[in-house]
HTML snippet that shows the backbone in 3Dmol.js (N, CA, C, O; Angstrom):
<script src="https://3Dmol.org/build/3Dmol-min.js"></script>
<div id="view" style="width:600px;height:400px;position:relative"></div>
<script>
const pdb = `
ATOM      1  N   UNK A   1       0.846  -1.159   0.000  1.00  0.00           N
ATOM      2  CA  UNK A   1       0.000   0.000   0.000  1.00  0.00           C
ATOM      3  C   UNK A   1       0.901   1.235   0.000  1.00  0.00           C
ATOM      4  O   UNK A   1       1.994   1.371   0.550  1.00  0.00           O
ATOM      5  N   UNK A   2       0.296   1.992  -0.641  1.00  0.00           N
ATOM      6  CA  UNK A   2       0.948   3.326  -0.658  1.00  0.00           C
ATOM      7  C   UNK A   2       1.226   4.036   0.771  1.00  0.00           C
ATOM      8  O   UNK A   2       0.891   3.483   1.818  1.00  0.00           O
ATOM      9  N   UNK A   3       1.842   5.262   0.739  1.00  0.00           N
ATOM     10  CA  UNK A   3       2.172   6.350   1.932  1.00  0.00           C
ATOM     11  C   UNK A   3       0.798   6.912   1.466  1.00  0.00           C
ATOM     12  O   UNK A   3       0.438   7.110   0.306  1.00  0.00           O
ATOM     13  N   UNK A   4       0.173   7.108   2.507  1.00  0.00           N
ATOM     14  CA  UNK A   4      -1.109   8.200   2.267  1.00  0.00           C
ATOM     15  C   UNK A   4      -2.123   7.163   2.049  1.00  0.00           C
ATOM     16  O   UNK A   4      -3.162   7.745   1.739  1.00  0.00           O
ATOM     17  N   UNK A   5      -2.294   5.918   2.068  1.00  0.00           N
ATOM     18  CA  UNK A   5      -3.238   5.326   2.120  1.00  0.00           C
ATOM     19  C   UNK A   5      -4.190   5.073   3.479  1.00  0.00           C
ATOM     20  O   UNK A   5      -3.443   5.162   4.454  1.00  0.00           O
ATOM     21  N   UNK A   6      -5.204   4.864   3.790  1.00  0.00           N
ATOM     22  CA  UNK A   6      -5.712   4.681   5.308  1.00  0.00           C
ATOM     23  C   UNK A   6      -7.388   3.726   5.230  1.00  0.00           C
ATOM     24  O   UNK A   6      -8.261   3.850   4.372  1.00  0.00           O
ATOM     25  N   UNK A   7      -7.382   2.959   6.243  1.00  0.00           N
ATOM     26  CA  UNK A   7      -8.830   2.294   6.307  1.00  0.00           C
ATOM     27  C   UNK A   7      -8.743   1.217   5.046  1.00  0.00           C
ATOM     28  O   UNK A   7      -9.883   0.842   4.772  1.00  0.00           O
ATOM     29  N   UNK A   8      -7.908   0.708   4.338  1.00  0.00           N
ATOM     30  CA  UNK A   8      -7.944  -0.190   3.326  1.00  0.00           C
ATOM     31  C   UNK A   8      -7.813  -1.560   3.881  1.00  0.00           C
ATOM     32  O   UNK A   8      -6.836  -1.952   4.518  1.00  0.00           O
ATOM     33  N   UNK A   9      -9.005  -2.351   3.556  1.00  0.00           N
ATOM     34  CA  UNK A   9      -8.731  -3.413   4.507  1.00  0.00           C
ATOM     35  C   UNK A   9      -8.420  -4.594   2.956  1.00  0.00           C
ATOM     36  O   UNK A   9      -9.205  -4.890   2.056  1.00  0.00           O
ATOM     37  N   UNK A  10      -7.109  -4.987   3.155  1.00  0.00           N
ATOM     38  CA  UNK A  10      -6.326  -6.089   2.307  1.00  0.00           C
ATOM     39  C   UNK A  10      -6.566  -7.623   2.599  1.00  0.00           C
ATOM     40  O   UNK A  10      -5.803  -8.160   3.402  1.00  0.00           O
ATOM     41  N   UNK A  11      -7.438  -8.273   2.086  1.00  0.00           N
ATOM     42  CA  UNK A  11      -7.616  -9.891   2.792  1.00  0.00           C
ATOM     43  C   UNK A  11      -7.718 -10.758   1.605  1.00  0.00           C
ATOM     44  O   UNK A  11      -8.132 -10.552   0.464  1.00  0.00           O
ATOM     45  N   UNK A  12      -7.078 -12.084   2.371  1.00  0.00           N
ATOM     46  CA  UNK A  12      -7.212 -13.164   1.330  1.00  0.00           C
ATOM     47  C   UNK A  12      -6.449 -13.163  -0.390  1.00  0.00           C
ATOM     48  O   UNK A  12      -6.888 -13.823  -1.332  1.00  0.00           O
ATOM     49  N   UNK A  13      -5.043 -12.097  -0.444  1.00  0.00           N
ATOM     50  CA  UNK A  13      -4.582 -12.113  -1.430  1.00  0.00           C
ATOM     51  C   UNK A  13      -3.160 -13.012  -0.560  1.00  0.00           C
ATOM     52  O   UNK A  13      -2.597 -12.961   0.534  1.00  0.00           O
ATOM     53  N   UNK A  14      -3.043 -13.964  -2.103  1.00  0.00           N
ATOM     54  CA  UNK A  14      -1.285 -14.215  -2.357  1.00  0.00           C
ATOM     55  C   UNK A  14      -0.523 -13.760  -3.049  1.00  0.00           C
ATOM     56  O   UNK A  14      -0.971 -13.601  -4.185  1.00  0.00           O
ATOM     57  N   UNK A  15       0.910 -13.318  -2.853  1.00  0.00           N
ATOM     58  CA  UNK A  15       1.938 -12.662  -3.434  1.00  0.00           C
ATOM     59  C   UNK A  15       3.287 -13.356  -3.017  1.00  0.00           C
ATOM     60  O   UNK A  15       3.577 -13.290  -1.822  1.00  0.00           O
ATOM     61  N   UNK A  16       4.078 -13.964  -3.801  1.00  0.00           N
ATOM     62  CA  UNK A  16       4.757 -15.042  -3.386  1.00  0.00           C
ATOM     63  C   UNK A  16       6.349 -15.028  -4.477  1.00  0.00           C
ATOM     64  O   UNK A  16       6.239 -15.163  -5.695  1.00  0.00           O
ATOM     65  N   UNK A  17       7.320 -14.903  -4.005  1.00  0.00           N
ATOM     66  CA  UNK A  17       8.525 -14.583  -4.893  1.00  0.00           C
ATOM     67  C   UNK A  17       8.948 -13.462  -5.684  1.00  0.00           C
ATOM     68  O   UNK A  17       9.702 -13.490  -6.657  1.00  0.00           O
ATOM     69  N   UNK A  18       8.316 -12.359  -5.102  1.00  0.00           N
ATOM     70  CA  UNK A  18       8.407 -11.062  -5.773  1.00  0.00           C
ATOM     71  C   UNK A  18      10.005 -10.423  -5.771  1.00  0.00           C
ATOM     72  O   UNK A  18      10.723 -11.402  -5.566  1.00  0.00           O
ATOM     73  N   UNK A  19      10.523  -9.692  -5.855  1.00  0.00           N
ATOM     74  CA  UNK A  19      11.618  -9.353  -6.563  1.00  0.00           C
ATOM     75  C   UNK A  19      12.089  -8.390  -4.663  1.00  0.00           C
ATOM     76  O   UNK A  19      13.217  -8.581  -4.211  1.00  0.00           O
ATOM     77  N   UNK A  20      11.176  -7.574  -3.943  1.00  0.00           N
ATOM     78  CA  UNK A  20      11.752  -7.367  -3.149  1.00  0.00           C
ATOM     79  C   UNK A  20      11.038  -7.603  -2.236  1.00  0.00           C
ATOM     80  O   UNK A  20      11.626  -7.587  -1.154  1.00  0.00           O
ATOM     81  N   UNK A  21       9.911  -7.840  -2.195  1.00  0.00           N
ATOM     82  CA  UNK A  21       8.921  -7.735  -0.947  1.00  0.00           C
ATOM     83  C   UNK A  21       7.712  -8.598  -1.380  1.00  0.00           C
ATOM     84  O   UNK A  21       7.631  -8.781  -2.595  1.00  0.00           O
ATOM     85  N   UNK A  22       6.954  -9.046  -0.763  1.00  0.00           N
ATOM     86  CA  UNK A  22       5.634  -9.861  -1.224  1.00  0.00           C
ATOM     87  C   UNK A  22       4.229  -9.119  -0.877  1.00  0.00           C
ATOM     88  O   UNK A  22       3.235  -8.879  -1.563  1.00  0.00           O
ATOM     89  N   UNK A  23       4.637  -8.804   0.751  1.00  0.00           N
ATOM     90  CA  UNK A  23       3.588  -7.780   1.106  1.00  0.00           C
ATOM     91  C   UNK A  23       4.220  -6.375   1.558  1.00  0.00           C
ATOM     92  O   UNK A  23       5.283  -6.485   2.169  1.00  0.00           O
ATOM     93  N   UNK A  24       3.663  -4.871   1.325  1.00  0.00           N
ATOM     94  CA  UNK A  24       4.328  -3.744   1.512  1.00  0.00           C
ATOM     95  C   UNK A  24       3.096  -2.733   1.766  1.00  0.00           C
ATOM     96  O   UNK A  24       2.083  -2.696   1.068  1.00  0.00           O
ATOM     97  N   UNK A  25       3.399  -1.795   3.060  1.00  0.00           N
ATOM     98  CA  UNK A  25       2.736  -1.150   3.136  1.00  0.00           C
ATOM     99  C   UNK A  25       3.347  -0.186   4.058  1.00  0.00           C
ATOM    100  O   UNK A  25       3.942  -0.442   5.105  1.00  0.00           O
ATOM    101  N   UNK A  26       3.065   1.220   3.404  1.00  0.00           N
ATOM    102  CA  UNK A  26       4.108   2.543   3.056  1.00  0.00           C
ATOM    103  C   UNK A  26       2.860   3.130   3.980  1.00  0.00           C
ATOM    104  O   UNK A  26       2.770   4.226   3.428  1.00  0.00           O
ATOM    105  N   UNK A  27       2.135   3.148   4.706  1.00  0.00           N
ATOM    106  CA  UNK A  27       1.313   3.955   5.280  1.00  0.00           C
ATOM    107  C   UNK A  27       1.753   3.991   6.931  1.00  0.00           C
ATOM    108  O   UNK A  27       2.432   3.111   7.459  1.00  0.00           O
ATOM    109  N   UNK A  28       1.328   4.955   7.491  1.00  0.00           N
ATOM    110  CA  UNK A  28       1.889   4.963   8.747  1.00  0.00           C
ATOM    111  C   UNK A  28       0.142   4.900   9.648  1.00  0.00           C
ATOM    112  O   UNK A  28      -0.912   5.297   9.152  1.00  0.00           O
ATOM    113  N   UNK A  29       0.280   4.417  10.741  1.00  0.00           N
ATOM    114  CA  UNK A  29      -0.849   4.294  11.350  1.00  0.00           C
ATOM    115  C   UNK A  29      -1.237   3.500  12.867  1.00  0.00           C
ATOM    116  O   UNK A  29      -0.354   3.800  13.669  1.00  0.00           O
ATOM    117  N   UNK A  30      -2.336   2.535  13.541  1.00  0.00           N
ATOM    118  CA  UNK A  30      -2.453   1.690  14.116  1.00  0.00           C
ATOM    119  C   UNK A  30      -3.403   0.409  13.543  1.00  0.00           C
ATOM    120  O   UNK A  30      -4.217  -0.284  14.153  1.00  0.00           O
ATOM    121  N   UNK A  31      -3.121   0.384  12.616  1.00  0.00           N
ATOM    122  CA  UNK A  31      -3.924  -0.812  12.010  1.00  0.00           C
ATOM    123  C   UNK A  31      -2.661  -2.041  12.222  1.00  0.00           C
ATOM    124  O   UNK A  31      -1.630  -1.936  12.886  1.00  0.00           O
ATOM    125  N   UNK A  32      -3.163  -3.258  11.382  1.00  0.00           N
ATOM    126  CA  UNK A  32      -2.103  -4.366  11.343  1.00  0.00           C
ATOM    127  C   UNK A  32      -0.277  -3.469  11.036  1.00  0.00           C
ATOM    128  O   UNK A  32       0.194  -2.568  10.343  1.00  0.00           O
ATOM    129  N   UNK A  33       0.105  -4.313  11.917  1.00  0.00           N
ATOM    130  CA  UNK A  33       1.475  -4.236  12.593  1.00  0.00           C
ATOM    131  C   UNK A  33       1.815  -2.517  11.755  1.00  0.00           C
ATOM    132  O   UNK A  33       2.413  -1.989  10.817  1.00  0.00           O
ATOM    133  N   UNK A  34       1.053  -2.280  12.755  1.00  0.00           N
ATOM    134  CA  UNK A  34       1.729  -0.310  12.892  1.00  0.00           C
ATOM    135  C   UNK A  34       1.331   0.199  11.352  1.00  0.00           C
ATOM    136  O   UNK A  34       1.835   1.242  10.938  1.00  0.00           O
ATOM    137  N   UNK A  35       0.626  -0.389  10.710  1.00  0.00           N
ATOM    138  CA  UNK A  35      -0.085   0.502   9.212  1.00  0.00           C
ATOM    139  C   UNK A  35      -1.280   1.459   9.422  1.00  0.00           C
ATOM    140  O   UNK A  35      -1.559   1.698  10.597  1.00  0.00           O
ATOM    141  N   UNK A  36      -1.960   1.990   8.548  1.00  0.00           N
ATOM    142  CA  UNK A  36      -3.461   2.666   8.555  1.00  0.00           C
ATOM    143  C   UNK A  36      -3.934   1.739   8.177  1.00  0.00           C
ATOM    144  O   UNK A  36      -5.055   2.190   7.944  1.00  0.00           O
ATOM    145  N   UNK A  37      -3.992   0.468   7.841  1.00  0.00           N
ATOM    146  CA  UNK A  37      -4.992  -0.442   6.772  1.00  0.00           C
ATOM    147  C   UNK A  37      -4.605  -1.720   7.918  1.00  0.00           C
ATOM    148  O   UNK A  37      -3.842  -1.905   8.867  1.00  0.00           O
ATOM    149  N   UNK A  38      -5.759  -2.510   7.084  1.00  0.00           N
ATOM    150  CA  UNK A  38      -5.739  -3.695   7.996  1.00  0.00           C
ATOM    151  C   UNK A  38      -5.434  -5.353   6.803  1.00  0.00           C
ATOM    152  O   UNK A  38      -6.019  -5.558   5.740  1.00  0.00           O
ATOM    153  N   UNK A  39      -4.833  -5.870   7.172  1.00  0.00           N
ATOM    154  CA  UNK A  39      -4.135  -6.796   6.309  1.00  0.00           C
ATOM    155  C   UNK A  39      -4.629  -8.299   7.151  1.00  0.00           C
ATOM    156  O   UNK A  39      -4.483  -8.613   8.332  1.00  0.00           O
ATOM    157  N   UNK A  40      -5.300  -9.090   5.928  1.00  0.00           N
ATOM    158  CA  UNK A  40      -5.923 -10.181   7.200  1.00  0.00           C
ATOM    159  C   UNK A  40      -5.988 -11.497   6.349  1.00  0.00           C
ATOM    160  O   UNK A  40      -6.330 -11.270   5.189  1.00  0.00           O
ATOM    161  N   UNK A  41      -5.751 -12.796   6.629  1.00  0.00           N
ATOM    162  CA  UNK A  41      -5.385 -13.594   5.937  1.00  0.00           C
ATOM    163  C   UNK A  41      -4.456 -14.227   4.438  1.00  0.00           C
ATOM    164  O   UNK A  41      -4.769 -15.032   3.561  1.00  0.00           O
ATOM    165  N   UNK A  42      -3.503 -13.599   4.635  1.00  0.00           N
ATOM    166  CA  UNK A  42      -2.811 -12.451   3.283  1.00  0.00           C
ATOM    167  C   UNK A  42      -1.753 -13.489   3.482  1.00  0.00           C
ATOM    168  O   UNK A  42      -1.622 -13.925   4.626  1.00  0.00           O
ATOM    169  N   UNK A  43      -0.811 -14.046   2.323  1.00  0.00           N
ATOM    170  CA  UNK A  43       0.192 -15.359   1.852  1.00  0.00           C
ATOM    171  C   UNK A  43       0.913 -14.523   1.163  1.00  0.00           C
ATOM    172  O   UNK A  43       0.569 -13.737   0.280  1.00  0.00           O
ATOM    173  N   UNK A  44       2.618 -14.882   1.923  1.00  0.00           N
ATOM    174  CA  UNK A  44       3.485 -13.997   1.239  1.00  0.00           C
ATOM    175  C   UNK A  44       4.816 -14.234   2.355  1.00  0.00           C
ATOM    176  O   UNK A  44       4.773 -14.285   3.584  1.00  0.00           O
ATOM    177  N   UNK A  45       5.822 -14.337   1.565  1.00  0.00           N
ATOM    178  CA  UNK A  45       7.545 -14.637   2.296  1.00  0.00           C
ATOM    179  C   UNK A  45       7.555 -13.704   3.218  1.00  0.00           C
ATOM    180  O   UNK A  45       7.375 -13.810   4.431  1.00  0.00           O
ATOM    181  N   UNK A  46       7.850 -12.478   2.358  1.00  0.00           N
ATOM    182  CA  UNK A  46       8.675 -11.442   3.001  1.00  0.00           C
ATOM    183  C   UNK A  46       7.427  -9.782   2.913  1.00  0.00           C
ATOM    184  O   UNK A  46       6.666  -9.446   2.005  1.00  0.00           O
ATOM    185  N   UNK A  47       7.758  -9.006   4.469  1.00  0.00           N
ATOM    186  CA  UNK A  47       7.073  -7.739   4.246  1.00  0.00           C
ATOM    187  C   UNK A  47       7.251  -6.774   5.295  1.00  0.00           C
ATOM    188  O   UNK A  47       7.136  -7.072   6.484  1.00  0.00           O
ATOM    189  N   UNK A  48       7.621  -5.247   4.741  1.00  0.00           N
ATOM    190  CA  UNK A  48       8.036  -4.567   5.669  1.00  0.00           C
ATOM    191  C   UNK A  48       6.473  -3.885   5.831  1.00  0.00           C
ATOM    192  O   UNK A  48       5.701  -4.086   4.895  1.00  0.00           O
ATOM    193  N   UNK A  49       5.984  -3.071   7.016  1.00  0.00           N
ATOM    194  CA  UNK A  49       6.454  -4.226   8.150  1.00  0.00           C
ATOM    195  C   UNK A  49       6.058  -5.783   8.546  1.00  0.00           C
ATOM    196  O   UNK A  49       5.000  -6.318   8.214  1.00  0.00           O
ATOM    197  N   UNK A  50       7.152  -6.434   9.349  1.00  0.00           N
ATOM    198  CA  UNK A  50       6.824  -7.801   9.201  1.00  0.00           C
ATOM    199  C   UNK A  50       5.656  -7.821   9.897  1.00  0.00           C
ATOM    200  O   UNK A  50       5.416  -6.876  10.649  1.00  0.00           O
ATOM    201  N   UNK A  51       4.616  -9.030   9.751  1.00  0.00           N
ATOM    202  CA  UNK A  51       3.133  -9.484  10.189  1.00  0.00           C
ATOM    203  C   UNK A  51       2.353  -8.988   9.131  1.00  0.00           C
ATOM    204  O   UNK A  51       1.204  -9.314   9.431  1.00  0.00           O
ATOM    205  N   UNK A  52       2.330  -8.441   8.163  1.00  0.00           N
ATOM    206  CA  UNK A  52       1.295  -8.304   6.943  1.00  0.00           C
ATOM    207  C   UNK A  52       0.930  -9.652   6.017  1.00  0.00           C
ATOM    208  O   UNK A  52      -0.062  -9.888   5.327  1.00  0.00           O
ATOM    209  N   UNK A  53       2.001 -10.351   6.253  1.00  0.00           N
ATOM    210  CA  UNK A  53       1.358 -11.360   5.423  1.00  0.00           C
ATOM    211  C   UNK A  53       2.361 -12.787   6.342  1.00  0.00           C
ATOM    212  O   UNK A  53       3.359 -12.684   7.056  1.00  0.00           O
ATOM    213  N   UNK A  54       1.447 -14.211   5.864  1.00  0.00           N
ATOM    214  CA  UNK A  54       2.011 -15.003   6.869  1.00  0.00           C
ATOM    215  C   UNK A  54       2.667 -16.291   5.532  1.00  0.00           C
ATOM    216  O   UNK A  54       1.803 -16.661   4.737  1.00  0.00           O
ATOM    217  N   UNK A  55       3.924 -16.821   5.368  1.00  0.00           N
ATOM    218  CA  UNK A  55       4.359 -17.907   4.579  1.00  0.00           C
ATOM    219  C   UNK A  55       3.195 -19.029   4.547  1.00  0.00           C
ATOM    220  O   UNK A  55       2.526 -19.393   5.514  1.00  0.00           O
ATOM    221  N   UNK A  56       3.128 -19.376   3.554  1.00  0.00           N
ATOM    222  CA  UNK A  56       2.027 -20.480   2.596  1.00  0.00           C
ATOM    223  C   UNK A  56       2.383 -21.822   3.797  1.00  0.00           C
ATOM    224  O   UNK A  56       3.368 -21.865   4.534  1.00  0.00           O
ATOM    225  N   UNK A  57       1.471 -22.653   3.728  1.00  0.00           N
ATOM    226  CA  UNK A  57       1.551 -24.233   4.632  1.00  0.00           C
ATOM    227  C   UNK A  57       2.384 -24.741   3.695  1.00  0.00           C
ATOM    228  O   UNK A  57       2.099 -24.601   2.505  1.00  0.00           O
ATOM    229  N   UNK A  58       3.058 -25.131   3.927  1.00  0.00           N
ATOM    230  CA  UNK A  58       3.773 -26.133   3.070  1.00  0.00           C
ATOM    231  C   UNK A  58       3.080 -27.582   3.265  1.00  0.00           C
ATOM    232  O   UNK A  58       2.578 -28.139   4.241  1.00  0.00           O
ATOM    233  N   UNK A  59       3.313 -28.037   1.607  1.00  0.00           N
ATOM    234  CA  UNK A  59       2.278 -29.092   1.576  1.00  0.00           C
ATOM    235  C   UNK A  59       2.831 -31.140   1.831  1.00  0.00           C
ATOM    236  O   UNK A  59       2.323 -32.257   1.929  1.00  0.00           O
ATOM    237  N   UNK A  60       4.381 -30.334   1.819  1.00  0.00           N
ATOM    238  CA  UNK A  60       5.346 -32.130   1.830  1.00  0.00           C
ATOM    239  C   UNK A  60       5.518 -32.049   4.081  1.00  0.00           C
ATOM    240  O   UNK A  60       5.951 -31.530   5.110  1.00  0.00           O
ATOM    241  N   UNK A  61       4.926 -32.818   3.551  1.00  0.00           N
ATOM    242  CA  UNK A  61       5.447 -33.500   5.559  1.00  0.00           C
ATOM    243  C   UNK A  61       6.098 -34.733   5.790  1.00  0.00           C
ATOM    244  O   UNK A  61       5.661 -35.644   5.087  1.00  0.00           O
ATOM    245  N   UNK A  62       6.846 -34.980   6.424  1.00  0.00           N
ATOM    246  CA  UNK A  62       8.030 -35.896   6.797  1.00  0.00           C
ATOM    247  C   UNK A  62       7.241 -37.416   6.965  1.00  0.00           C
ATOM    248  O   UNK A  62       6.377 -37.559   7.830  1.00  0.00           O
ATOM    249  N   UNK A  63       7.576 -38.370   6.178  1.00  0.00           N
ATOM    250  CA  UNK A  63       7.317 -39.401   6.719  1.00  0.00           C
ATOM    251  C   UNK A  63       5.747 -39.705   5.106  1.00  0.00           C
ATOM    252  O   UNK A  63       5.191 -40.773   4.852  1.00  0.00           O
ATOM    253  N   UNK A  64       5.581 -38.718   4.599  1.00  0.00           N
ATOM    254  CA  UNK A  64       4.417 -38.960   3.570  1.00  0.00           C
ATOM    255  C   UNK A  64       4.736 -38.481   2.314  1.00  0.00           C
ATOM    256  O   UNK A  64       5.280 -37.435   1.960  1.00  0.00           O
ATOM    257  N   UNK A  65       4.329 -39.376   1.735  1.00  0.00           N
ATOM    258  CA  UNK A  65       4.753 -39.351  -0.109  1.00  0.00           C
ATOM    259  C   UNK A  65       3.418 -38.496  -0.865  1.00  0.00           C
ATOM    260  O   UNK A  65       2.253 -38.376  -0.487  1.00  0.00           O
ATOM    261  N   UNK A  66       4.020 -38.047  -1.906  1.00  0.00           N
ATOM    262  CA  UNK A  66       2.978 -37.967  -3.036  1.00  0.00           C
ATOM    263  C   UNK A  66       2.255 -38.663  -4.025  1.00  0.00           C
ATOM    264  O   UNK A  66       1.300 -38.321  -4.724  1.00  0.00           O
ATOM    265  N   UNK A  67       3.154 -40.118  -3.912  1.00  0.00           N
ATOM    266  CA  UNK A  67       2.678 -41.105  -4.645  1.00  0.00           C
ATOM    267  C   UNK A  67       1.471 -41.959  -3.632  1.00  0.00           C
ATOM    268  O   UNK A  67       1.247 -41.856  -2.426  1.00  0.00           O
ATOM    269  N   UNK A  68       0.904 -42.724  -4.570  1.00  0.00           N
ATOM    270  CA  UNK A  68      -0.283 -43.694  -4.105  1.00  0.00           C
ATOM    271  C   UNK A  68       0.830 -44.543  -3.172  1.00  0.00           C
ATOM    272  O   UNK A  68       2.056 -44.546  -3.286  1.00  0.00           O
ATOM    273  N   UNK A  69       0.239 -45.046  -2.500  1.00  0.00           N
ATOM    274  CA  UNK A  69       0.559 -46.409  -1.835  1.00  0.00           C
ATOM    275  C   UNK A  69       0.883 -47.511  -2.710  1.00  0.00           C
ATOM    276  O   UNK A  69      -0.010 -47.725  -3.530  1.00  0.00           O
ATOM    277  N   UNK A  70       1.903 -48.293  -2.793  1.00  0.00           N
ATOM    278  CA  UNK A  70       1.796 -49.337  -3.735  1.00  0.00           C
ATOM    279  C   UNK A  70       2.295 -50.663  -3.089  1.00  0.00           C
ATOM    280  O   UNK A  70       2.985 -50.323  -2.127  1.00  0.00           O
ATOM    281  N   UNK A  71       2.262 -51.914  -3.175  1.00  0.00           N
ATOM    282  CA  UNK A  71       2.492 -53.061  -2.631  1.00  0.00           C
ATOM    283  C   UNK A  71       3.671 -53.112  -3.553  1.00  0.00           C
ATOM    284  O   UNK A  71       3.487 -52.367  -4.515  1.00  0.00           O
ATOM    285  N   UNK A  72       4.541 -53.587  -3.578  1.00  0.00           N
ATOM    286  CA  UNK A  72       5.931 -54.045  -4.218  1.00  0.00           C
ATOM    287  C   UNK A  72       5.501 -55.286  -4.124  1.00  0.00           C
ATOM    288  O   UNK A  72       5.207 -55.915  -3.107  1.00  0.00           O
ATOM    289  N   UNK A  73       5.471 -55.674  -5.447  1.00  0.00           N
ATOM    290  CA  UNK A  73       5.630 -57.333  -5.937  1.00  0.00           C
ATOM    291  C   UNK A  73       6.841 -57.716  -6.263  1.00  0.00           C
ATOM    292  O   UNK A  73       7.101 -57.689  -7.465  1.00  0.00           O
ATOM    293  N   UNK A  74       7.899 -58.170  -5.316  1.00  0.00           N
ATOM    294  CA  UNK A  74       8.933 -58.996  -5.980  1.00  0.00           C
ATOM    295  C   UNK A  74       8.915 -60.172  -6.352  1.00  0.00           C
ATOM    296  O   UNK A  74       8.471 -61.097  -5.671  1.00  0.00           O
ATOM    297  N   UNK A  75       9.510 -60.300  -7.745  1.00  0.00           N
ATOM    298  CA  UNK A  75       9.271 -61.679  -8.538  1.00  0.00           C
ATOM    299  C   UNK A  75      10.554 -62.777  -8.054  1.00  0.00           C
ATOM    300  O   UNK A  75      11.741 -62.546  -8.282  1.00  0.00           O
ATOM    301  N   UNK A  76      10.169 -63.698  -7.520  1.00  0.00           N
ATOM    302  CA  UNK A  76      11.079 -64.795  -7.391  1.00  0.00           C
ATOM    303  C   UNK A  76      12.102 -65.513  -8.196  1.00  0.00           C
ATOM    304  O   UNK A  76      11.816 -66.131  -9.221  1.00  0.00           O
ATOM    305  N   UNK A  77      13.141 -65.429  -7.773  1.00  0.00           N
ATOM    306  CA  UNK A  77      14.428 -65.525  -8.796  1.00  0.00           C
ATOM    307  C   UNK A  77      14.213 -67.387  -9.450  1.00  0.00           C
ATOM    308  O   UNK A  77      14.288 -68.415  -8.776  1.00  0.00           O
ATOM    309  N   UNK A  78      13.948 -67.253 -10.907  1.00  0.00           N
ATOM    310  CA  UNK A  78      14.024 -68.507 -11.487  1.00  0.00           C
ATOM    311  C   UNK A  78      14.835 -69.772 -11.058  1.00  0.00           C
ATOM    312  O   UNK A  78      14.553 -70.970 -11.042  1.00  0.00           O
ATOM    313  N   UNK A  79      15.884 -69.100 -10.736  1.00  0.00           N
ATOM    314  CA  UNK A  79      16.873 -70.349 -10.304  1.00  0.00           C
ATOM    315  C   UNK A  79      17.083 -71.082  -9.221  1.00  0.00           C
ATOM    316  O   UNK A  79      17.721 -72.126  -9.083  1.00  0.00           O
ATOM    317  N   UNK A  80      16.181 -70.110  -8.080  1.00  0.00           N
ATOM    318  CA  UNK A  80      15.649 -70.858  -6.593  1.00  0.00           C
ATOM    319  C   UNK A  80      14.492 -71.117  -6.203  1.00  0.00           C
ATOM    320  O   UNK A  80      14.093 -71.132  -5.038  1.00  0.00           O
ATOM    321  N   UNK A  81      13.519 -71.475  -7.799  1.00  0.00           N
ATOM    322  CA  UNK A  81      12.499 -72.310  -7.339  1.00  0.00           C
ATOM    323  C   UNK A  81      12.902 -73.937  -7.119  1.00  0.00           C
ATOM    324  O   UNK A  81      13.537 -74.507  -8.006  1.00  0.00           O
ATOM    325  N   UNK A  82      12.600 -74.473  -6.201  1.00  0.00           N
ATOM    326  CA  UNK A  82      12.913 -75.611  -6.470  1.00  0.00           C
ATOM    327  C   UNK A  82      11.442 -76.511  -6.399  1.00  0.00           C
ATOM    328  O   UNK A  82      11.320 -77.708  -6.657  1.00  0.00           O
ATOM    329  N   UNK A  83      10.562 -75.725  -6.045  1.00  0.00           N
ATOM    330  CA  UNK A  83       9.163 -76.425  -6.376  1.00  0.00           C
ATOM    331  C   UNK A  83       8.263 -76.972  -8.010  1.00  0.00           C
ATOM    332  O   UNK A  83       7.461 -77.882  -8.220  1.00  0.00           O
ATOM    333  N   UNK A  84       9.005 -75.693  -9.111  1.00  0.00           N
ATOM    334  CA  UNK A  84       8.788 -75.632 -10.276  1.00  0.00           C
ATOM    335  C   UNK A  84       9.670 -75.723 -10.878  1.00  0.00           C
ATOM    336  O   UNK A  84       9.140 -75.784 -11.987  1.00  0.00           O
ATOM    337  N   UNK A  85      10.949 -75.804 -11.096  1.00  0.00           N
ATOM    338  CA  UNK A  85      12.494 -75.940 -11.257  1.00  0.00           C
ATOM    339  C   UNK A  85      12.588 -75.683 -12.755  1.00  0.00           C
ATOM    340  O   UNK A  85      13.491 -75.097 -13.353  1.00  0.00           O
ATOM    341  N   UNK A  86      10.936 -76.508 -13.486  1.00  0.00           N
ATOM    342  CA  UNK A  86      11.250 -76.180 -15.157  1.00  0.00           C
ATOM    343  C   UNK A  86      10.027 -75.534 -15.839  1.00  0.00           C
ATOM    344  O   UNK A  86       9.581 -75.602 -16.985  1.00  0.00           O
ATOM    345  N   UNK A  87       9.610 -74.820 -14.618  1.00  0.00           N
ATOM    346  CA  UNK A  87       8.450 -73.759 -15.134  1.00  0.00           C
ATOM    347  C   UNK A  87       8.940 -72.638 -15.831  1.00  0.00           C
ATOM    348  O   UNK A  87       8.158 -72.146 -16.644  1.00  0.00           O
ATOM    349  N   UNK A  88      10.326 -71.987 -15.677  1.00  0.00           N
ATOM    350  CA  UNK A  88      10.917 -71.136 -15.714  1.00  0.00           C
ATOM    351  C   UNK A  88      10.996 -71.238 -16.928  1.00  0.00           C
ATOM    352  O   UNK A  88      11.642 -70.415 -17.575  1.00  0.00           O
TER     353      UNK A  88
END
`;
const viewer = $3Dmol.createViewer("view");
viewer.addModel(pdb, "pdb");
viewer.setStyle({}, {cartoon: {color: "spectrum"}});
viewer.zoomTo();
viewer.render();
</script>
């Protein structure tokens, strides 16, 4: 937000890898963290001042894949069947 902006209430935007800042707001005030405007559910790295916007959930968690579940079928080595010996 601009200097001279006031009462602008900013919600529910993402801004994510921007070049210097993600969220910015140039207004002076008592709204969210010391602005005139109020900034409220807002996705974004970096922002002066900090608390305008909060980093995205990250979606990989330890211990869980992105792939399906799969059973691994290992195939039994031809040469140590000895039940079928010339099925092979």
């Amino acid at each position: 937000m601009a200097t001279g902006t006031a009462h602008v209430a900013v919600t529910a935007n993402t801004a994510l890898d921007n070049t210097k800042w993600d969220c910015q707001d140039e207004s002076a005030g008592t709204g969210t963290a010391g602005t005139a405007n109020t900034w409220t559910d807002n996705l974004g790295g970096t922002s002066p001042p900090a608390g305008l916007c909060s980093p995205p959930p990250t979606t990989d968690q330890p211990g869980h894949h992105h792939k399906k579940h799969e059973k691994k079928h290992h195939k039994q080595d031809p040469c140590t069947c000895q039940k079928h010996p010339k099925a092979f």
